[in-house]
Structure formats: structure tokens, C-alpha cells
TIRO-2110 file (N, C-alpha, C; in Angstrom, 1 decimal):
// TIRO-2110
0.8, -1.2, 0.0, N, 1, A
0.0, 0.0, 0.0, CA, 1, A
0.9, 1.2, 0.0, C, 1, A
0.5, 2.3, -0.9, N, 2, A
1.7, 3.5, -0.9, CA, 2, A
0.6, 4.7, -0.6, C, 2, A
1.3, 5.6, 0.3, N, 3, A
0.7, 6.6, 1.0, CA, 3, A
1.2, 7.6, 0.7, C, 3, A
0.3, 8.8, 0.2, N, 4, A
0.9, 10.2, -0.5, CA, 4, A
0.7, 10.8, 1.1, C, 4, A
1.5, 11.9, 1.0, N, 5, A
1.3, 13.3, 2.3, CA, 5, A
1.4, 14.4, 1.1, C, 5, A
0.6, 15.3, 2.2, N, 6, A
0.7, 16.6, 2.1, CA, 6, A
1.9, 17.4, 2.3, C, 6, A
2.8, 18.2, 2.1, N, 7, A
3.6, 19.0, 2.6, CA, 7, A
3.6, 18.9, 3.9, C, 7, A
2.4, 19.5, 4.4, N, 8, A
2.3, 20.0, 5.6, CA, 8, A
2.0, 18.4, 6.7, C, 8, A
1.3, 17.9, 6.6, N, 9, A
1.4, 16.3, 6.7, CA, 9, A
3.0, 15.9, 7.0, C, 9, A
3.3, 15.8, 5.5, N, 10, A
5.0, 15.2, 5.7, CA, 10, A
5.6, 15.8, 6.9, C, 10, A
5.9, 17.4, 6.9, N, 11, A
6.3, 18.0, 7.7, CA, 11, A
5.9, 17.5, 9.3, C, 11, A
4.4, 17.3, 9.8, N, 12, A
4.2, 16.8, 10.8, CA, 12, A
4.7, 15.5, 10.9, C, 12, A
5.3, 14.6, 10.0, N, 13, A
5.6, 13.4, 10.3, CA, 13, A
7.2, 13.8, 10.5, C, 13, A
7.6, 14.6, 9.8, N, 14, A
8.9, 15.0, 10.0, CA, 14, A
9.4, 15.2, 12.0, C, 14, A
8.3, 16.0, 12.6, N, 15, A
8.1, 16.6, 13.7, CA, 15, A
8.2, 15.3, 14.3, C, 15, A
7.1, 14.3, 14.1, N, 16, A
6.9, 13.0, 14.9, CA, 16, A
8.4, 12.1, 15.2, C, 16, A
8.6, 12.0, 14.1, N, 17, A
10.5, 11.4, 14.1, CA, 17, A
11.2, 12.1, 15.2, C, 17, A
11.2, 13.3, 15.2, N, 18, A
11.9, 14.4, 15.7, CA, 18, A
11.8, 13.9, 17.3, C, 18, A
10.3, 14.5, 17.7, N, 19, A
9.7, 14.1, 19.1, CA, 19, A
9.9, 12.4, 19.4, C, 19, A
10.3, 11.3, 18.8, N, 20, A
10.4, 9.7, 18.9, CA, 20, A
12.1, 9.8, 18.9, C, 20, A
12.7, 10.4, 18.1, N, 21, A
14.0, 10.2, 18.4, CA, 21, A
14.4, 11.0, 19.8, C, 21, A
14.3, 12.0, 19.9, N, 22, A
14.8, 12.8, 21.3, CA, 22, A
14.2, 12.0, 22.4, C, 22, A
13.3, 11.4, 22.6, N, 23, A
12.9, 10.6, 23.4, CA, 23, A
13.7, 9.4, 23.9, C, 23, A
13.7, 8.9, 22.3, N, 24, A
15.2, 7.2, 22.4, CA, 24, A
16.3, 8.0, 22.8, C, 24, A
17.0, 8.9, 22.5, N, 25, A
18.1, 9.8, 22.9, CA, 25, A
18.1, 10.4, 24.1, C, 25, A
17.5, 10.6, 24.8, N, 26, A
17.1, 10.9, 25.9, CA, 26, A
17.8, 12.5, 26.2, C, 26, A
18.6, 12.3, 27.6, N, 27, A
19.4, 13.4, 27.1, CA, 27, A
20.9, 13.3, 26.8, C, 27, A
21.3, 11.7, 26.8, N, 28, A
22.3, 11.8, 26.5, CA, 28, A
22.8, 12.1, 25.3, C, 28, A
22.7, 12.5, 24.2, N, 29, A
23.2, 13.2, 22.8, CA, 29, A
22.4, 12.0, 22.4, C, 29, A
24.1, 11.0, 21.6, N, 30, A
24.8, 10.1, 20.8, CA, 30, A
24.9, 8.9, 21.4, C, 30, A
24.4, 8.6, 23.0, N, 31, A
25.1, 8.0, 23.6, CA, 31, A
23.6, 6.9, 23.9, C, 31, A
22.6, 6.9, 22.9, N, 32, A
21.4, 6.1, 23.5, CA, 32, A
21.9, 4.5, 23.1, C, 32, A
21.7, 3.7, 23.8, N, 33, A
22.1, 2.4, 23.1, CA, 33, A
20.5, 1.2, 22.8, C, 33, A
19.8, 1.9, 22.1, N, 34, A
18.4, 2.3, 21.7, CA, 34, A
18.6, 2.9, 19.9, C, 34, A
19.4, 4.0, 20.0, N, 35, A
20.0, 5.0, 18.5, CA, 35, A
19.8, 3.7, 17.4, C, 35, A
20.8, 2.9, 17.6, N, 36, A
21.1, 2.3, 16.2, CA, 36, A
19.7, 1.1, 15.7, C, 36, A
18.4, 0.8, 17.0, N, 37, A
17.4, 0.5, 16.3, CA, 37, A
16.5, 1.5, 15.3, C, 37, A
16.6, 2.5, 15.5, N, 38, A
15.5, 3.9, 15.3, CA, 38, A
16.7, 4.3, 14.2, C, 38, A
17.5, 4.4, 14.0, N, 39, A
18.5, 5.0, 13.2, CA, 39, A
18.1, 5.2, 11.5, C, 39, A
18.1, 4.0, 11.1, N, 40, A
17.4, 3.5, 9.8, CA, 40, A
16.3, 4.2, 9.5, C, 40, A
15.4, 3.5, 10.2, N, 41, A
14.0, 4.3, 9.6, CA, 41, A
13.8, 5.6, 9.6, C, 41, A
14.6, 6.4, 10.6, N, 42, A
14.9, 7.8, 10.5, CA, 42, A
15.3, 8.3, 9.6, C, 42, A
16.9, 8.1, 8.8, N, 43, A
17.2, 8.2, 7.8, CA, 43, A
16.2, 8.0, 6.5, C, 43, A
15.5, 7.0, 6.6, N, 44, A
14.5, 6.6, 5.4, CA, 44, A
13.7, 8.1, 5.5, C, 44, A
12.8, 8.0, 6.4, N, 45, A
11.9, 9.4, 6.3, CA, 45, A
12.8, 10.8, 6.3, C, 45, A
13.7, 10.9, 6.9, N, 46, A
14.6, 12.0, 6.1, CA, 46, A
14.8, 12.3, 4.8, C, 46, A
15.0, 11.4, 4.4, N, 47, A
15.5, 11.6, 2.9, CA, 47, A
14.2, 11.5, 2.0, C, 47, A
13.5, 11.2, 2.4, N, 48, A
11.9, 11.7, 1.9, CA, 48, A
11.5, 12.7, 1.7, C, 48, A
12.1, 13.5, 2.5, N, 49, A
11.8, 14.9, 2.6, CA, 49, A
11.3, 15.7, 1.7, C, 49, A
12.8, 16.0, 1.1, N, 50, A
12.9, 16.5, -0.4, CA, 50, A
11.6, 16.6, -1.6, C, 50, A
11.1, 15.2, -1.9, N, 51, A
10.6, 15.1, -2.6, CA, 51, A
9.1, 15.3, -2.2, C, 51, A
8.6, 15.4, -0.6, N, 52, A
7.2, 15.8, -0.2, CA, 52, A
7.5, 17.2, 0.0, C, 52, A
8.4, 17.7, -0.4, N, 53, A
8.1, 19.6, -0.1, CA, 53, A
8.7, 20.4, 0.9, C, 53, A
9.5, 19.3, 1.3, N, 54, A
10.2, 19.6, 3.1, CA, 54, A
11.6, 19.1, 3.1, C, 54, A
12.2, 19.9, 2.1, N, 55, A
13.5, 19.7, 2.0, CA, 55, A
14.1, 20.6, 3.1, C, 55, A
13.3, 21.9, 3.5, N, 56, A
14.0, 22.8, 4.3, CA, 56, A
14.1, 22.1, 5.7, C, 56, A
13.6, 21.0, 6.0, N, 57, A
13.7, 21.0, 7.1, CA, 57, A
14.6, 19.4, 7.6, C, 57, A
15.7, 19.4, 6.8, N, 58, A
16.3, 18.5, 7.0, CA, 58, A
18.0, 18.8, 6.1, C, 58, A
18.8, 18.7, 7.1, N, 59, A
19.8, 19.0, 7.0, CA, 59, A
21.0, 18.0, 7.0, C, 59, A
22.4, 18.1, 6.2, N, 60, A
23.4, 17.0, 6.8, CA, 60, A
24.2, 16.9, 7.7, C, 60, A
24.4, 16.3, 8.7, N, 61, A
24.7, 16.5, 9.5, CA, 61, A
26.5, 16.1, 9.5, C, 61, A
27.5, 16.4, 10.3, N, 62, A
28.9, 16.3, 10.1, CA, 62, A
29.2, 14.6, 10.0, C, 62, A
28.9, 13.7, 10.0, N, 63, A
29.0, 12.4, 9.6, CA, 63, A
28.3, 12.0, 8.4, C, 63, A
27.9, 12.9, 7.4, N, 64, A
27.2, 12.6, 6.2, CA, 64, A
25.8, 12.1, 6.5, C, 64, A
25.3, 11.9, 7.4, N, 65, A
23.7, 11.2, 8.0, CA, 65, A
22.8, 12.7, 7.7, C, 65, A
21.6, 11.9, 7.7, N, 66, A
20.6, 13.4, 7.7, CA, 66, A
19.9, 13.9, 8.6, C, 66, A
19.8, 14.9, 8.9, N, 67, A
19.4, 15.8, 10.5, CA, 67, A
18.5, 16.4, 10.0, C, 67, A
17.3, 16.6, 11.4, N, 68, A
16.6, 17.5, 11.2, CA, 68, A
17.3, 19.0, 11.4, C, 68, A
16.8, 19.7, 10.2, N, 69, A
17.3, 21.4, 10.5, CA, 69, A
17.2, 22.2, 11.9, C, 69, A
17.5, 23.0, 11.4, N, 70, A
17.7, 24.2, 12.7, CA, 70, A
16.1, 24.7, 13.0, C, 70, A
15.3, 24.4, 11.4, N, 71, A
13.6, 25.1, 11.4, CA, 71, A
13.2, 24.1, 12.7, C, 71, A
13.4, 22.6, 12.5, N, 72, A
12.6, 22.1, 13.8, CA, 72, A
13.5, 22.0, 15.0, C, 72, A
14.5, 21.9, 15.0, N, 73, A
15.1, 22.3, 16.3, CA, 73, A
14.7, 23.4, 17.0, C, 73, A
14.7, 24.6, 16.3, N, 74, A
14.0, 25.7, 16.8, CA, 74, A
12.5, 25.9, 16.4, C, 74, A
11.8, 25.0, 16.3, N, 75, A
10.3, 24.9, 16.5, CA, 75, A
9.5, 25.6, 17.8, C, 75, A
9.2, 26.7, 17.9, N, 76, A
8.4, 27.2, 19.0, CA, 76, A
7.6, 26.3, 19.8, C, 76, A
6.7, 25.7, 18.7, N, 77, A
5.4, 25.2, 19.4, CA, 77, A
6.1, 23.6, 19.6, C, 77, A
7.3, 22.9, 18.9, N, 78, A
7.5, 21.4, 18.9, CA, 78, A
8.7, 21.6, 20.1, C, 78, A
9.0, 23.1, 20.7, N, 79, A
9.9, 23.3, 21.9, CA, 79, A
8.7, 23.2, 23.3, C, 79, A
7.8, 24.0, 23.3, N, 80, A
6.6, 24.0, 24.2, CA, 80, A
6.4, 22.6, 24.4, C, 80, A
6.3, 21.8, 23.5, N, 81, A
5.4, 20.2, 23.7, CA, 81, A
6.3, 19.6, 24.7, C, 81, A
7.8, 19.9, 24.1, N, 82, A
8.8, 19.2, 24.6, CA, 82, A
9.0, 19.3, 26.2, C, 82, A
9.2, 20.9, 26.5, N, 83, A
9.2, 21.2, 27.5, CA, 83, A
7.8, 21.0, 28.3, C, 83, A
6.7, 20.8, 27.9, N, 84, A
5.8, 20.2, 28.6, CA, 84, A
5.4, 18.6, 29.1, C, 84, A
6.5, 18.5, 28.2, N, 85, A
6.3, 16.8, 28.2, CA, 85, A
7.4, 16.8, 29.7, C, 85, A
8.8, 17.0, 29.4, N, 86, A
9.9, 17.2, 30.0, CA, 86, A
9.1, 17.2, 31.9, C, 86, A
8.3, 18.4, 31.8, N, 87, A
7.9, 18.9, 33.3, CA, 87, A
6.6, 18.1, 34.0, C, 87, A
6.1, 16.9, 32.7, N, 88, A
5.4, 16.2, 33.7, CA, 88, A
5.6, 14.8, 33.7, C, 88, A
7.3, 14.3, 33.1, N, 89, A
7.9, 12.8, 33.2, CA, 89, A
9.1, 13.3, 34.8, C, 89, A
9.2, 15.0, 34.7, N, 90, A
9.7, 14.8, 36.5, CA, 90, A
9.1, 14.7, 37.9, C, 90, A
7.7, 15.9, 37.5, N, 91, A
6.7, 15.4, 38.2, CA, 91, A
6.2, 14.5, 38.8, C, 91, A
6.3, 13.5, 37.2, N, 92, A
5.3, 11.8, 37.9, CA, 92, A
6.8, 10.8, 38.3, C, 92, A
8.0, 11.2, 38.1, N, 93, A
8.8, 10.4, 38.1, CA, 93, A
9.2, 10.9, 39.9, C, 93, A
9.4, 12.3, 40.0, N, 94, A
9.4, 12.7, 41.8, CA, 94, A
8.6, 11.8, 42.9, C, 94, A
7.5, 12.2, 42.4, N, 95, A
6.4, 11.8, 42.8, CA, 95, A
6.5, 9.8, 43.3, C, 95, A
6.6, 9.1, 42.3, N, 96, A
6.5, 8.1, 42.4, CA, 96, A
7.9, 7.7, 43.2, C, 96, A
9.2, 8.2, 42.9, N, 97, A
10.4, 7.8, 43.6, CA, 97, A
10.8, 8.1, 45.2, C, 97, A
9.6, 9.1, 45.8, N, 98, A
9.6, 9.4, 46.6, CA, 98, A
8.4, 8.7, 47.5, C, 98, A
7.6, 8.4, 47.0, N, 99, A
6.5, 7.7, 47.2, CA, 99, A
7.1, 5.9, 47.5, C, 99, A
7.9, 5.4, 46.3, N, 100, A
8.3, 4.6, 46.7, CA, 100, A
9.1, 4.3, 47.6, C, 100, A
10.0, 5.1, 48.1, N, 101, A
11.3, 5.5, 48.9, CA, 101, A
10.2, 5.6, 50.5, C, 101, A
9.7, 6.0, 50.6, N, 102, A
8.8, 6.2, 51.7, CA, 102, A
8.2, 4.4, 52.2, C, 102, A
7.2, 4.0, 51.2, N, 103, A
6.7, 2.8, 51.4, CA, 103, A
8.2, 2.0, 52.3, C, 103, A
8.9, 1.8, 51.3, N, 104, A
10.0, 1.0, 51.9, CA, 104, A
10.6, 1.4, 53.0, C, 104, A
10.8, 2.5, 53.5, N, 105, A
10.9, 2.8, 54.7, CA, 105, A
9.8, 2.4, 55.8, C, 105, A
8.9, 2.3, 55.2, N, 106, A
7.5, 2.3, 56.8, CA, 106, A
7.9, 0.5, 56.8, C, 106, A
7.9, -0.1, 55.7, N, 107, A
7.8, -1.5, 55.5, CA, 107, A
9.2, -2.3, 56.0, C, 107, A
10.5, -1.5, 56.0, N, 108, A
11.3, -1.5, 57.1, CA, 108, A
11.1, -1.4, 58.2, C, 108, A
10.6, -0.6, 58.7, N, 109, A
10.4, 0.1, 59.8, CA, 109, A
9.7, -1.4, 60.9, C, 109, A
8.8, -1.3, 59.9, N, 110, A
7.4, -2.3, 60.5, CA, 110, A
8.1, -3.7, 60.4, C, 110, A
8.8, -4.2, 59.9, N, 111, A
9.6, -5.4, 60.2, CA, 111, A
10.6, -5.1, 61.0, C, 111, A
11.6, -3.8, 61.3, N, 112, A
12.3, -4.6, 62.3, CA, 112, A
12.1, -4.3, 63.7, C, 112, A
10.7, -3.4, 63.7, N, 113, A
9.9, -3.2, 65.1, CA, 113, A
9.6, -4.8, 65.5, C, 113, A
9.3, -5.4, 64.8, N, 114, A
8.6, -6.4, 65.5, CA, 114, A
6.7, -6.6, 65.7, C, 114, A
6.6, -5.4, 64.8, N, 115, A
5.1, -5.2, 65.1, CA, 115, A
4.2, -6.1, 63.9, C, 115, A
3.2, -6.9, 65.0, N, 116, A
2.6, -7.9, 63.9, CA, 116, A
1.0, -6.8, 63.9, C, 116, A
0.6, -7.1, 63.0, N, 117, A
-0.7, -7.1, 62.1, CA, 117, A
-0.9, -7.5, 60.7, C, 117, A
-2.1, -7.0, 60.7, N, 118, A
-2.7, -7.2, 59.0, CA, 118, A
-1.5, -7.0, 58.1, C, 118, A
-1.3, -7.6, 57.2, N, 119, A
-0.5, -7.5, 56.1, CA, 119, A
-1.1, -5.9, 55.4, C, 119, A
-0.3, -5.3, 55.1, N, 120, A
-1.1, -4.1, 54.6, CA, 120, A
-1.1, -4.0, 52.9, C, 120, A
-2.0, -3.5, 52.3, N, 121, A
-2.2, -3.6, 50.8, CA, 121, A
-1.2, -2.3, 50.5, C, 121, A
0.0, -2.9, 49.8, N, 122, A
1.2, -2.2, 49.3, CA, 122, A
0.8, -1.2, 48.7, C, 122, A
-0.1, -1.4, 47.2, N, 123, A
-0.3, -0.8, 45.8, CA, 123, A
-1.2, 0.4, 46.4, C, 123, A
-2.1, -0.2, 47.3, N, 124, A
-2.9, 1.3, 47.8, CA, 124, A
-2.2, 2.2, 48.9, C, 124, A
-1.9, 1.7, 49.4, N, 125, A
-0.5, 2.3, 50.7, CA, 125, A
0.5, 3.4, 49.8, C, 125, A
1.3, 2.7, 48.4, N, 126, A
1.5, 3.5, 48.0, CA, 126, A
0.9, 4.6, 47.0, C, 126, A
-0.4, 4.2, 46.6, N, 127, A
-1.1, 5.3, 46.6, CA, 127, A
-1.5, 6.4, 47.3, C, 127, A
-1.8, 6.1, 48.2, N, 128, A
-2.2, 7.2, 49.3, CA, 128, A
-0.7, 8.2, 49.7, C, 128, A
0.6, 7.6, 49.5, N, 129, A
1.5, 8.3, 50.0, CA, 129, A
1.4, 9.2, 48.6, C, 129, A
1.8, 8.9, 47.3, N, 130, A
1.4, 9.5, 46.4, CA, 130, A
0.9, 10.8, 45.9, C, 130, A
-0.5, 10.2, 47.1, N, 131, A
-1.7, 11.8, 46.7, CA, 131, A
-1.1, 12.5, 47.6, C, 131, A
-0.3, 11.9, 48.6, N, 132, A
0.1, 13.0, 50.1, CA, 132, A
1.5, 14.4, 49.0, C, 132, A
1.9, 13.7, 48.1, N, 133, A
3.0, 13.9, 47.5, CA, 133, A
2.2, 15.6, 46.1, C, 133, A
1.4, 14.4, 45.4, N, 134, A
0.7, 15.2, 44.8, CA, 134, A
0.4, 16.5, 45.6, C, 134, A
-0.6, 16.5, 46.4, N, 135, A
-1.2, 17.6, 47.0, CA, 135, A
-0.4, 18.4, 47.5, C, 135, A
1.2, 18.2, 48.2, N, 136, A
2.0, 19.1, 48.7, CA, 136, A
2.4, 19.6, 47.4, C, 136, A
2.9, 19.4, 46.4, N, 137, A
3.8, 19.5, 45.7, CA, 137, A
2.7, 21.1, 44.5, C, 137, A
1.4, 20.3, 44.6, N, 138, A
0.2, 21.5, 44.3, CA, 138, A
0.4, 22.6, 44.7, C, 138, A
0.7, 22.7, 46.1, N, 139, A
0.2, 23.9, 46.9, CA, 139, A
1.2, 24.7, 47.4, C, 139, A
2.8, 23.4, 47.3, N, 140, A
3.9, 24.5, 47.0, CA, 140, A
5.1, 24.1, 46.4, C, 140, A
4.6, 23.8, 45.5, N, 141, A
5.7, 23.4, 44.2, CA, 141, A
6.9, 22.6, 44.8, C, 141, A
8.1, 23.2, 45.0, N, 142, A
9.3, 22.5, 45.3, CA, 142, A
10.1, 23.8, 46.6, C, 142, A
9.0, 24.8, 47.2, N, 143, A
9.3, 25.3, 47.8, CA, 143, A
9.7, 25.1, 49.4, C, 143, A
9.4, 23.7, 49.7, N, 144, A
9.2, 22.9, 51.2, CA, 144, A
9.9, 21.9, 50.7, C, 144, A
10.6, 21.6, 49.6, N, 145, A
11.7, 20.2, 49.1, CA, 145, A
12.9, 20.7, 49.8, C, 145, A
13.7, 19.7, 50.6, N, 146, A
15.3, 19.9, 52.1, CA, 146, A
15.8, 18.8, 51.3, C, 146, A
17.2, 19.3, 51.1, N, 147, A
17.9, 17.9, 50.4, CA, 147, A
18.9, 17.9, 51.6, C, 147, A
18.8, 17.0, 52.1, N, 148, A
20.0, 17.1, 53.3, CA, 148, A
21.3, 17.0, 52.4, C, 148, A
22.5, 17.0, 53.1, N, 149, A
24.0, 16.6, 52.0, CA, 149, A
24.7, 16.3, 53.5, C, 149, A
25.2, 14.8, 53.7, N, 150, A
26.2, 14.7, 54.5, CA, 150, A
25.4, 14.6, 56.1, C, 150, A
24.5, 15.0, 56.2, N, 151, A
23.9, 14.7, 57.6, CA, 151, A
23.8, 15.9, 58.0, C, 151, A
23.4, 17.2, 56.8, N, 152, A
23.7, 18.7, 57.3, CA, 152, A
22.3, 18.9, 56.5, C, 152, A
21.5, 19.8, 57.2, N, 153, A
20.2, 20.4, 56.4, CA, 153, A
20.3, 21.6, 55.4, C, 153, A
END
């Protein structure tokens, strides 16, 4: 089956590569070890470009491979997404690392007390610490976050 685009089409598929590679890349540049499955098929729609109307937005890059240009790199609205995306994989990733970090502590705690009861439901336990997480973090961002260093506040 062969599929025509639009300019403006191509160009959003151009974007989509864009936003799927920086992703496998994460932030380490060059250094994803993920790069060389995605590599290919990237190249293929790169070099497509040209001929759907969107040559401007793909460039060579210093190892002869083809790059998205500078147009989508400095994409306004494909910078916004990013940095929206960015501020809620730290959010849910705080959230949960702290949340889990917590669980394991009480679940320590409670074993080497010696204290018997009910076995407690983990998955909701760590939910409830979660929302405790959520709702501070609502009401004052990262303004009440203490990183101790060394046993000093």
C-alpha cells in the first residue's frame, strides 16, 4: 500500500520522528544504546523529505547522515510540547520515587519493630503516599523540598 502526504502532513511526520527520536536519545546526545534500532527508519523518512516539499527541514549533518534542521530544532510550538512533556515525566517520576522510597521505609520500619498485624495492601498504601505527594507539591511546588548533604540540612 503507498501513501501520499501533504507538505504540511510530511512535515508533521517529520516533527513526529523528531519528538520519537529525542525521546530514544534521551538526554544523553549520541550515547542512547536504543540510537542504532531507530537510526534507519529515521534516515529513510529523512531523505523523503525533499521530494514531499520539506526539504528545508532536514539537513546533513557532520558524519554525512541526515538531520533535522535548525527550522525544527527551533520549533516554537515542537519546543513547548517538549518542555511540557519534560515537566510532567519529572513530576510523575518525583512523585513516584519518593512515594516509593517512603513505602520502603515504613515496610522496614514495621519489620524490624517487631510489630505484627494485618499485612497491609502495598499498591494502595503506595497510593495514598502519592496523593500526600501530589497535594504538597500543588500547593507549594518544590518550595518545602530539604535535600540534606552529609547529615547537614
Amino acid at each position: 500500500m503507498k501513501e501520499s502526504f501533504s507538505p504540511q502532513e510530511f512535515a508533521r511526520l517529520l516533527e513526529l520522528v523528531q519528538l520519537g527520536m529525542r525521546s530514544v536519545m534521551g538526554r544523553q546526545g549520541g550515547a542512547s544504546p536504543h540510537f542504532e534500532r531507530y537510526q534507519s527508519i529515521e534516515q529513510k523518512i529523512l531523505k523523503m523529505a525533499e521530494r514531499h516539499g520539506c526539504g528545508e527541514m532536514v539537513d546533513v549533518g557532520g558524519n554525512g547522515n541526515l538531520i533535522p534542521s535548525k527550522k525544527i530544532e527551533s520549533d516554537e510550538e515542537l519546543r513547548k510540547m517538549v518542555g511540557e512533556a519534560d515537566n510532567d515525566i519529572f513530576w510523575h517520576e518525583l512523585v513516584a520515587r519518593l512515594a516509593d522510597r517512603d513505602l520502603g521505609v515504613e515496610q522496614t520500619t514495621a519489620a524490624l519493630s517487631g510489630k505484627e498485624g494485618p499485612p497491609i495492601n502495598a499498591d494502595a498504601r503506595l497510593k495514598e503516599i502519592e496523593d500526600l505527594y501530589w497535594a504538597e507539591f500543588q500547593k507549594h511546588d518544590l518550595a518545602r523540598v530539604l535535600v540534606m548533604r552529609a547529615g547537614k540540612g
